[in-house]
C-alpha positions as CSV (number, residue, x, y, z in Angstrom):
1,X,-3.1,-12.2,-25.3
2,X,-2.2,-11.4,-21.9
3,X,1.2,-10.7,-21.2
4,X,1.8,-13.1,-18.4
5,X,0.7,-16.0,-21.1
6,X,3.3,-15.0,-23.6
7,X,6.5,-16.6,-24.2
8,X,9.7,-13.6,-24.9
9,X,12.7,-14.5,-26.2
10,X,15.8,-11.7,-26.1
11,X,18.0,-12.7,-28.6
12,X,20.8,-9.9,-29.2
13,X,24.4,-9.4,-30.6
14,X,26.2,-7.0,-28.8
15,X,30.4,-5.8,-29.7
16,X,30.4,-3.4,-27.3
17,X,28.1,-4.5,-24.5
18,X,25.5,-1.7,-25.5
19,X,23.0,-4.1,-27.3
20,X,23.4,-6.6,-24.1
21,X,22.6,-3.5,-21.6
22,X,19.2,-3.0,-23.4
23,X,19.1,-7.0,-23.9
24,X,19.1,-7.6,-20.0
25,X,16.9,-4.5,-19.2
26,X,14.3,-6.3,-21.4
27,X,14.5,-9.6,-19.8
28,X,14.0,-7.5,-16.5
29,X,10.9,-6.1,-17.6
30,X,9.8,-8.9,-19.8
31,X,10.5,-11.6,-17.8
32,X,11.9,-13.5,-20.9
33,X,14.4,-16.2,-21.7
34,X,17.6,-14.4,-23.1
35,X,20.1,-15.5,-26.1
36,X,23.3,-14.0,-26.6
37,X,24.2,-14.2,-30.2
38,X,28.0,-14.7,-30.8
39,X,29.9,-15.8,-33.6
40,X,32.7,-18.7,-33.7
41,X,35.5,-16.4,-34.9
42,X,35.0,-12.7,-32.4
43,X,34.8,-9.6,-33.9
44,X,38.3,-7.5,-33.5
45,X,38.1,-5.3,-30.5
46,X,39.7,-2.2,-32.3
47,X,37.0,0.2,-33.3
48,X,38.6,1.5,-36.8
49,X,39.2,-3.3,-37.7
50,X,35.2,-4.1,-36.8
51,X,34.1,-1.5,-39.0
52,X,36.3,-2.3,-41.8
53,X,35.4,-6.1,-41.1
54,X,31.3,-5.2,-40.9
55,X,31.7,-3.4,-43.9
56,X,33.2,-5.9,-46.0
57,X,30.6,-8.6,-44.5
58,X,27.8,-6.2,-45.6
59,X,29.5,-5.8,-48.9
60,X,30.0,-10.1,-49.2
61,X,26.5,-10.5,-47.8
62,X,28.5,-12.9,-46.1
63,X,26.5,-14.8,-43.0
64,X,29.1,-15.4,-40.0
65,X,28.6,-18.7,-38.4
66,X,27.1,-18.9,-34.5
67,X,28.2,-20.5,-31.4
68,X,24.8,-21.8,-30.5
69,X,21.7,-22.3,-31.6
70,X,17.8,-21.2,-29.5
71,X,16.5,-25.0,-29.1
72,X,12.8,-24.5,-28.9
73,X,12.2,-21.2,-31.6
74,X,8.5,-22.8,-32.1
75,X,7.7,-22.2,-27.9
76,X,8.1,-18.8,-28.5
77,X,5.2,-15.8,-29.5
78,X,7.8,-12.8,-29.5
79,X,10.8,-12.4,-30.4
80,X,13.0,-9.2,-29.1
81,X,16.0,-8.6,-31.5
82,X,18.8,-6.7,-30.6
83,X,22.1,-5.8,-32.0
84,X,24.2,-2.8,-32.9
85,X,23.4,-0.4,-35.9
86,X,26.5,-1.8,-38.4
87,X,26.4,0.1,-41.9
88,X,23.0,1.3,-41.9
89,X,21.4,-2.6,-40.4
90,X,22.0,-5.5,-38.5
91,X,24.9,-7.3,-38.4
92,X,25.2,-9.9,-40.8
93,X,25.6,-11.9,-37.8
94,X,21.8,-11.1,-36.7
95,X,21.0,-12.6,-40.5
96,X,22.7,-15.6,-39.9
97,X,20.6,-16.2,-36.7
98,X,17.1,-14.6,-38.0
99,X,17.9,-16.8,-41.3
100,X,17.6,-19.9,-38.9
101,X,14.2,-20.4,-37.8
102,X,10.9,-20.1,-39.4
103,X,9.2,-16.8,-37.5
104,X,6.0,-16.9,-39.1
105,X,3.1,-16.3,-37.1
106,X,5.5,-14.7,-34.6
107,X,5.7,-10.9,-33.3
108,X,9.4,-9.4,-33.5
109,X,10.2,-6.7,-31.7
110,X,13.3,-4.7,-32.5
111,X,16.0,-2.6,-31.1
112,X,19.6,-1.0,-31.7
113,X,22.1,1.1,-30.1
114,X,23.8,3.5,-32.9
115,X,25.8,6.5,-32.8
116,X,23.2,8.7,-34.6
117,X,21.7,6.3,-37.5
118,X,19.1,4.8,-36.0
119,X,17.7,1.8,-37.1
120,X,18.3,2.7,-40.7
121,X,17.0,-0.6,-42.9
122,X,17.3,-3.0,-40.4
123,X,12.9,-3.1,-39.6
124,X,12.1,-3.2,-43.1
125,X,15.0,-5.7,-43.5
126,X,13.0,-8.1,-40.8
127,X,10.0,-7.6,-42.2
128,X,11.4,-8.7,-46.0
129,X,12.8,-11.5,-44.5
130,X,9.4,-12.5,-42.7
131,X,6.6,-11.3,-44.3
132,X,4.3,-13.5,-42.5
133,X,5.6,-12.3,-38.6
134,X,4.3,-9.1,-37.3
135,X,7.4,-7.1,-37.0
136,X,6.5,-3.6,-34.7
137,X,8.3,-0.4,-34.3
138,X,11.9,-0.8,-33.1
139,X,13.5,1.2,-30.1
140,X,16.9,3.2,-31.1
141,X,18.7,3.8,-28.4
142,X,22.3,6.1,-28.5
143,X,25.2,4.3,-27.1
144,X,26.1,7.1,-24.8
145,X,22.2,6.6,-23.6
146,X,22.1,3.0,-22.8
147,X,22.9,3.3,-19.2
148,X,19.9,5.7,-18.6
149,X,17.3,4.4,-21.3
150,X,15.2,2.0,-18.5
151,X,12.1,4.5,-19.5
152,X,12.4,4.5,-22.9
153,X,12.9,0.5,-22.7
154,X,9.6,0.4,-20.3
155,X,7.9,2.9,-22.6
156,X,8.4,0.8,-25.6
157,X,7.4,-2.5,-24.1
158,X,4.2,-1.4,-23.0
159,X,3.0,-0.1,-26.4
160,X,4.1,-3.5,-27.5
161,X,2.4,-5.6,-24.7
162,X,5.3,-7.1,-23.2
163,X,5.8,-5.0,-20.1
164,X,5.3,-7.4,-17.0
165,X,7.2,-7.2,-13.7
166,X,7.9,-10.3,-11.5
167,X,8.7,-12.5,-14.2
168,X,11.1,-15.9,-14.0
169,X,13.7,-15.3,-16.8
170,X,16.4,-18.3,-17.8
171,X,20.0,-17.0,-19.9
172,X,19.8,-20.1,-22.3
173,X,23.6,-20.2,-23.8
């Protein structure tokens, strides 16, 4: 499919703004609609409190409720996921909002910023979830690298397709 015919959604969770500097580098490259992904009770700002909350949500498998909801998931043939590496994968807020749309037949495309881990689970923890979407190869990206990763972001959208410049994008919440 040509890139210009296909519909991008950027949904990403971001703490520290990290996950939302890759978020709207994608939508500049992509030319796609982007969704924030936020929770009705905020995260603490502390470092030292999130990790101690992420990690009991992890250990509760516990599925934070969101703000908002994407209102139209079926118009859309990829999906770009973003969020923070928390305890090895996503967020359980990312589950929440992955757990609330069917994605089959759908491409996701995911990234994270970490402080050294990677993506850990958090691809094959898509793809369990969705065994009938075509999940590709993530992007990592270092915290301390997000403000000088636009290659790395360009690089990775090409190999999936998505790179396209001059594209109308909409913010949707």
């Amino acid at each position: 499919m040509n890139p210009e015919k296909k519909k991008v959604l950027i949904a990403y969770f971001s703490h520290s703004n990290n996950s939302r500097v890759i978020a709207e580098e994608v939508q500049k490259k992509t030319g796609g609609d982007l969704f924030e992904i936020a929770t009705v009770d905020p995260y603490p700002r502390d470092y030292n409190t999130v990790v101690d909350v992420a990690k009991q949500e992890k250990n509760a498998n516990s599925r934070p409720k969101l703000t908002a909801k994407v209102g139209d998931m079926a118009s859309y043939d990829f999906v770009v996921i973003g969020y923070p590496n928390w305890w090895g994968t996503m967020p359980m807020a990312v589950f929440t909002f992955l757990e609330q749309y069917d994605f089959s037949g759908k491409t996701i495309l995911p990234f994270c910023t970490h402080e050294g881990s990677r993506l850990g689970s958090s691809e094959r923890d898509i793809a369990r979830l969705y065994p009938k979407a075509t999940v590709l190869n993530g992007l990592a990206i270092r915290g301390s690298c997000v403000r000088t990763a636009q290659k790395d972001v360009a690089d990775w959208l090409q190999r999936a397709g998505l790179l396209v410049a001059d594209r109308k994008s909409t913010r949707l919440n």
